[in-house]
SEZAFI-627086 format. One record per residue: y negated, z negated, x negated of N, C-alpha, C, CB in turn; residue in three letters. Coordinates in steps of 0.2 Angstrom, whole numbers, padded with zeros to 4 digits, always signed. Glycine has a CB too. Example, Ala and Ser with C-alpha at 12.3 -4.5 7.8 and 13.67 -1.06 7.14 Angstrom:
SEZAFI-627086
+0028-0039-0066+0022-0039-0062+0016-0039-0066+0022-0045-0057ala+0011-0035-0064+0005-0036-0068+0000-0039-0064+0003-0029-0070ser
This chain:
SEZAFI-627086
+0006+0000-0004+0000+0000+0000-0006+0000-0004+0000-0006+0005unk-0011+0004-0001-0017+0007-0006-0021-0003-0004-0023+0017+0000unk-0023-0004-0008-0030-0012-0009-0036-0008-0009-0031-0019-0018unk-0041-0009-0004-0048-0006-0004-0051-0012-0005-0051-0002+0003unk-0057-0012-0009-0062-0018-0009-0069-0014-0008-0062-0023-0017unk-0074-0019-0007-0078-0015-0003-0085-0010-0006-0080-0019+0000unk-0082-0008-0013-0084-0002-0016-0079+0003-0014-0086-0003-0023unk-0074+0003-0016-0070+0008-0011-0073+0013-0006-0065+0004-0006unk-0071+0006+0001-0073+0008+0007-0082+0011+0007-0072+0000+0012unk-0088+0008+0002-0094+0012+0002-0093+0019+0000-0100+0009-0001unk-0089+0019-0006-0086+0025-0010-0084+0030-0002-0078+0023-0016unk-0080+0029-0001-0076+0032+0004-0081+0033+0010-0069+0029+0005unk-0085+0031+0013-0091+0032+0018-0095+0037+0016-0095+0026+0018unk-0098+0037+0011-0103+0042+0008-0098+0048+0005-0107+0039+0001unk-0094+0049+0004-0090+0054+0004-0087+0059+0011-0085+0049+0000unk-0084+0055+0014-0085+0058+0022-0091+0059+0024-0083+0053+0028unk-0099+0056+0022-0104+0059+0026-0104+0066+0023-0110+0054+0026unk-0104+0067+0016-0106+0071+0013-0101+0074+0007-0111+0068+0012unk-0095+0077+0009-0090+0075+0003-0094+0083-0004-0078+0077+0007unk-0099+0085-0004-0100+0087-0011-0105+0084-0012-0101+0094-0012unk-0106+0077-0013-0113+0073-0014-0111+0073-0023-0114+0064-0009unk-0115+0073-0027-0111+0073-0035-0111+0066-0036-0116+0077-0042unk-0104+0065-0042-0104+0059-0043-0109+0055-0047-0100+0058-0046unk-0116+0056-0048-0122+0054-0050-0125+0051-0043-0126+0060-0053unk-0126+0056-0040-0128+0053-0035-0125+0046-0033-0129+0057-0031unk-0116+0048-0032-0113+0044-0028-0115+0035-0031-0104+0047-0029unk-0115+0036-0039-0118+0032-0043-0125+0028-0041-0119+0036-0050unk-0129+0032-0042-0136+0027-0038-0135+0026-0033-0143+0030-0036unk-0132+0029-0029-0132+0024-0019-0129+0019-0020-0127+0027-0010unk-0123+0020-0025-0118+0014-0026-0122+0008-0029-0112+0015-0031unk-0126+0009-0033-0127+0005-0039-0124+0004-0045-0128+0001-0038unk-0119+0008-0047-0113+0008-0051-0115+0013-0054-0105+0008-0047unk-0109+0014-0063-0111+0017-0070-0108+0025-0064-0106+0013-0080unk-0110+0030-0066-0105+0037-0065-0098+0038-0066-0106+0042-0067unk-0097+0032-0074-0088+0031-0075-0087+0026-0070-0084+0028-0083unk-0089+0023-0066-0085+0019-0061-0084+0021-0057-0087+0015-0058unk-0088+0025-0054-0086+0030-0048-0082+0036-0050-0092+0034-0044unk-0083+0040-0057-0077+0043-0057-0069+0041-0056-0078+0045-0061unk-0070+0036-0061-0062+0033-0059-0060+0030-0054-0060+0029-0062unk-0066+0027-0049-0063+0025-0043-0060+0033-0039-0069+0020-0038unk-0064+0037-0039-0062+0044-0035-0055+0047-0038-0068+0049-0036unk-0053+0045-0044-0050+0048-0047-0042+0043-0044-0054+0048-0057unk-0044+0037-0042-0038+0031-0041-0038+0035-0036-0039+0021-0041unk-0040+0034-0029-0041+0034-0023-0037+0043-0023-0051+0032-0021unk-0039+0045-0025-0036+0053-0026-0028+0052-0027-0039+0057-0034unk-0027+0048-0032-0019+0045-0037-0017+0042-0031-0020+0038-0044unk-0018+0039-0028-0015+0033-0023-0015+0036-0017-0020+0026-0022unk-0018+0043-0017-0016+0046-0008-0023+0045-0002-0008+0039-0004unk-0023+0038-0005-0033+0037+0000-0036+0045+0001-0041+0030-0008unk-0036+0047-0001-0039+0051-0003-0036+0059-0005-0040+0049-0007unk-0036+0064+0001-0029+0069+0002-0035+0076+0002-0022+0066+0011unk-0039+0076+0001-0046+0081+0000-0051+0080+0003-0046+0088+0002unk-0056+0086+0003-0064+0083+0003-0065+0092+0009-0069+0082-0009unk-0068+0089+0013-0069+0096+0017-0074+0095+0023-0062+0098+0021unk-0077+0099+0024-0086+0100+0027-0081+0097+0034-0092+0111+0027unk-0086+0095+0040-0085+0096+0045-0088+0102+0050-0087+0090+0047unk-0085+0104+0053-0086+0110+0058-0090+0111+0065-0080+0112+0060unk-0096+0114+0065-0097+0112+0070-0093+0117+0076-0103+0111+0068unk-0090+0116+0079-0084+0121+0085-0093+0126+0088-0077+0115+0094unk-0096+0121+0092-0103+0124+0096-0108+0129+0092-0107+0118+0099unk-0111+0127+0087-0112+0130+0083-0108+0135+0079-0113+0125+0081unk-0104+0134+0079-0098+0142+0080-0098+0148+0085-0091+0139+0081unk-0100+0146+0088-0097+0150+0098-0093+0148+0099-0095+0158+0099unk-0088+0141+0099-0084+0138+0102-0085+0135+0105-0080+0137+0101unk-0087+0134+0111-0091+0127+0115-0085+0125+0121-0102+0129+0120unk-0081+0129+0119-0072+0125+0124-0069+0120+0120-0065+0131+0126unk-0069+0114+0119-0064+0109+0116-0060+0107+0121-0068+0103+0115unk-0054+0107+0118-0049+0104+0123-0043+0099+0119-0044+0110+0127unk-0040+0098+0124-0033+0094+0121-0028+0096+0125-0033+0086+0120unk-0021+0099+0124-0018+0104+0125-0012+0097+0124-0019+0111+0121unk-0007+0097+0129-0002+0091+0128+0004+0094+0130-0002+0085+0133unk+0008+0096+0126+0017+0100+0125+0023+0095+0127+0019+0103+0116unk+0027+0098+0132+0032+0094+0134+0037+0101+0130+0032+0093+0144unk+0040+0098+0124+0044+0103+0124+0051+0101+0122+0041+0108+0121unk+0057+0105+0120+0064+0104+0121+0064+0103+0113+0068+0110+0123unk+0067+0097+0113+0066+0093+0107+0069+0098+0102+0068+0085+0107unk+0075+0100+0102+0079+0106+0097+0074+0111+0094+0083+0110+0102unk+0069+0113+0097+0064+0117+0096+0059+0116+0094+0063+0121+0100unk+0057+0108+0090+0049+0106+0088+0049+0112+0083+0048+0098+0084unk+0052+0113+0077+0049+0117+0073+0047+0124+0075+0053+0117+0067unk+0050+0128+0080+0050+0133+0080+0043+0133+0085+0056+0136+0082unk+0040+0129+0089+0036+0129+0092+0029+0125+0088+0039+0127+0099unk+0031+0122+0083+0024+0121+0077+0023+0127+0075+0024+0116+0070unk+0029+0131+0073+0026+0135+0069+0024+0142+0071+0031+0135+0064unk+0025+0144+0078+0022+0149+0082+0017+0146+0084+0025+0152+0087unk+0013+0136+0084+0005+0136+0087+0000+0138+0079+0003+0126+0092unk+0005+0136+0073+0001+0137+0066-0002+0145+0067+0008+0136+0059unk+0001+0150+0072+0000+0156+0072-0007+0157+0076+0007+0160+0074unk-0008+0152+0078-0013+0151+0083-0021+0151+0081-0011+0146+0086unk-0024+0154+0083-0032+0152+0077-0034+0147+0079-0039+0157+0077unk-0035+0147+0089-0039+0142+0091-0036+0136+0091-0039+0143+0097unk-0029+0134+0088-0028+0128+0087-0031+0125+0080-0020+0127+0088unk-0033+0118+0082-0036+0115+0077-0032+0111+0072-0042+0111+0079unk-0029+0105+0076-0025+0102+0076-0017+0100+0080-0029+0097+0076unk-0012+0097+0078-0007+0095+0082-0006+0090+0078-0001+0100+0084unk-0003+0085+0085+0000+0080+0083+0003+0076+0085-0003+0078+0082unk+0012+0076+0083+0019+0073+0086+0014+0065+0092+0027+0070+0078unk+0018+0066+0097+0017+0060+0100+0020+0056+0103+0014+0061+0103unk+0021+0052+0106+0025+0047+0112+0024+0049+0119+0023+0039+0112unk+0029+0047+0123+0027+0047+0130+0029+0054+0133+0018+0046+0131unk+0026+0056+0138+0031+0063+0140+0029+0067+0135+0031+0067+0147unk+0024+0069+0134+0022+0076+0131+0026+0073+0123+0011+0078+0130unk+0027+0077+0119+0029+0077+0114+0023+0081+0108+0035+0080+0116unk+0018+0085+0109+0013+0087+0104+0008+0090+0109+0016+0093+0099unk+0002+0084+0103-0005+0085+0105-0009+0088+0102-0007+0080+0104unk-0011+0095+0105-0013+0099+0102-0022+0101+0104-0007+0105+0103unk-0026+0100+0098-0033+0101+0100-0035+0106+0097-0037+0096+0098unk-0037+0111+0101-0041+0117+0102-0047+0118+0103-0038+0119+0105unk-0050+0123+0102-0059+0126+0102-0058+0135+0103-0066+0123+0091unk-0061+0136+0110-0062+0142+0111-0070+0147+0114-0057+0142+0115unk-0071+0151+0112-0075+0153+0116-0076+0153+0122-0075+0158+0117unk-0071+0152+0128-0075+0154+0134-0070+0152+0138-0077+0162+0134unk-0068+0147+0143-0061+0147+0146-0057+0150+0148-0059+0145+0149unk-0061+0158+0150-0056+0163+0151-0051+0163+0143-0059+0170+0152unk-0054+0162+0136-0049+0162+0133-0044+0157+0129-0050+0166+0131unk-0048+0151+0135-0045+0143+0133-0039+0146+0137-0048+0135+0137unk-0040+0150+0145-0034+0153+0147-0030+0156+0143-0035+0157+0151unk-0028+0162+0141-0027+0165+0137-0023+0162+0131-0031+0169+0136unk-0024+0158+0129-0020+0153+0125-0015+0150+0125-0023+0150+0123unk-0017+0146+0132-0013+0140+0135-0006+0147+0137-0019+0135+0144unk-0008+0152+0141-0003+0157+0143+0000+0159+0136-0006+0163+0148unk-0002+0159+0130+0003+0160+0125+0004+0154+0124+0001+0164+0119unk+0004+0150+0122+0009+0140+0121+0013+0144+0127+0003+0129+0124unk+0013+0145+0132+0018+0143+0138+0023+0149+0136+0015+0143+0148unk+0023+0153+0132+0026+0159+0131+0030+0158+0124+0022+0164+0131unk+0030+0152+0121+0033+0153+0114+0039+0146+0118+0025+0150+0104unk+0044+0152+0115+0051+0147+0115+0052+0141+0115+0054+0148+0111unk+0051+0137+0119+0055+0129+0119+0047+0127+0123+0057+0123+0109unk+0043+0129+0125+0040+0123+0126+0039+0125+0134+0033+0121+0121unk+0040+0118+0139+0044+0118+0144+0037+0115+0149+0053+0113+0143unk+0033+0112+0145+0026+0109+0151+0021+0110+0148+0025+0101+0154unk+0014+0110+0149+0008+0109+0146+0002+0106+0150+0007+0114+0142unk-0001+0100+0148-0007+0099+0153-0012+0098+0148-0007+0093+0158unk-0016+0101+0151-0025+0102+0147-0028+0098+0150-0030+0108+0146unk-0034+0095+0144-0037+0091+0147-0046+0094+0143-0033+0084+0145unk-0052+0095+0146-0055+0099+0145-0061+0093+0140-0057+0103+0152unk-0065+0092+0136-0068+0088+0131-0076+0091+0135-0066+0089+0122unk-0079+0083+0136-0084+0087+0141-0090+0085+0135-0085+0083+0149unk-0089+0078+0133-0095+0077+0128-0092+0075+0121-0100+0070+0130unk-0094+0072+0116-0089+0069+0111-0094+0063+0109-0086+0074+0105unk-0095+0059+0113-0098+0053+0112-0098+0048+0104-0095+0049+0118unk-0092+0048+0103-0089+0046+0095-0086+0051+0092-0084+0040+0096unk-0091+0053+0087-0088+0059+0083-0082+0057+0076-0093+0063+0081unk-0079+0057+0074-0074+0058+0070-0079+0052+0064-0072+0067+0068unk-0075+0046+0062-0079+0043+0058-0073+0038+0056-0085+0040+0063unk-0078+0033+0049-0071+0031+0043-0074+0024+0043-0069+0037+0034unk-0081+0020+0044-0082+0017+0040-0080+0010+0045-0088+0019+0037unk-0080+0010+0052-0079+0003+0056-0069+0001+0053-0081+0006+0068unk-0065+0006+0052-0058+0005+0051-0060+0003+0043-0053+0013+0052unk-0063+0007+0037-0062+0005+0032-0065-0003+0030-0065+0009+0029unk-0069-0002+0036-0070-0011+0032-0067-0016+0037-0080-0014+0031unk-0063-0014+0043-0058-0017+0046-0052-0018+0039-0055-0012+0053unk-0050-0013+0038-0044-0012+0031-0047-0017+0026-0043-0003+0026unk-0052-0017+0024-0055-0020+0020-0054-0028+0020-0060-0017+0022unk-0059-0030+0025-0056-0036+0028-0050-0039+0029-0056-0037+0032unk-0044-0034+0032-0039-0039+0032-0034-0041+0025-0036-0038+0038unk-0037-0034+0022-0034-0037+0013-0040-0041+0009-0033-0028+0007unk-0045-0043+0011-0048-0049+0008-0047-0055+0012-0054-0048+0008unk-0042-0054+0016-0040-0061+0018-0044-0063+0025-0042-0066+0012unk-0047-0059+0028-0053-0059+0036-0046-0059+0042-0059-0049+0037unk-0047-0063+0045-0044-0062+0052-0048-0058+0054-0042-0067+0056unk-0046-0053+0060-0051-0049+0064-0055-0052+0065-0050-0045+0069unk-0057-0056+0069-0060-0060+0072-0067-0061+0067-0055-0067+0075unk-0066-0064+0060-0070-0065+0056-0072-0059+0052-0068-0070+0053unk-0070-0053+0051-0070-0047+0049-0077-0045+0051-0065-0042+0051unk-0083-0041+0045-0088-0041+0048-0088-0035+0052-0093-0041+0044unk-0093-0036+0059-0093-0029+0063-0094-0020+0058-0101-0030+0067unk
């Protein structure tokens, strides 16, 4: 198990806001030498924390202003064959194996729902997969974010019960 202390977790914050910020810089926000941040980036890299560095997208800003989440009931014999025909898929963003009925959670961005349609009718067409229910993303009120968990992780390897863990 990866130990974060709470240069880490600031390391790793400014890095998600911004993952080409130079390690000079990363240095002044820190207040730390640039060999400390290099080798922390360099650990954190070593240890898995840390699995690449990649812009965020904006889908609307693209011409995709259809966000969805796309839920697969399918024949368990056939998971791989049906990952690997949605991998063929542009509009899929993500999938991800799940509990409960559906079996894969698949988040997509399209132009227009006619060809959110058009999609969903190819998922229902690739071999094994037996249900799907969409679900359409109206706002995204909390966007994709690392730092309330990291200093949750944080805390409870310094010894914080949640309760005492800072907000």
């Amino acid at each position: 198990m990866i130990v974060l202390d709470a240069l880490d977790s600031a390391l790793l914050v400014e890095l998600a806001r911004n993952p080409r910020i130079a390690v000079l810089e990363l240095a002044s926000r820190l207040g730390v030498s640039r060999n400390t941040v290099h080798a922390r980036m360099k650990r954190l890299e070593a240890d898995g924390a840390v699995s690449g560095y990649r812009a965020e997208i904006n889908w609307l800003a693209m011409g995709l202003p259809v966000l969805a989440f796309v839920s697969l009931e399918i024949d368990q014999r056939k998971m791989r064959v049906v990952i690997d025909e949605l991998r063929k898929l542009p509009y899929v963003i993500e999938a991800h194996a799940a509990t409960g009925r559906e079996d894969l959670l698949v988040r997509v961005a399209a132009e227009s729902h006619e060809k959110l349609l058009e999609m969903i009718q190819t998922v229902h067409a690739i071999d094994g997969v037996a249900h799907t229910e969409t679900a359409l993303a109206l706002a995204t009120p909390i966007r994709y974010r690392i730092q309330p968990m990291l200093d949750h992780v944080a805390g409870l390897r310094a010894g914080l019960s949640p309760a005492n863990s800072p907000a």
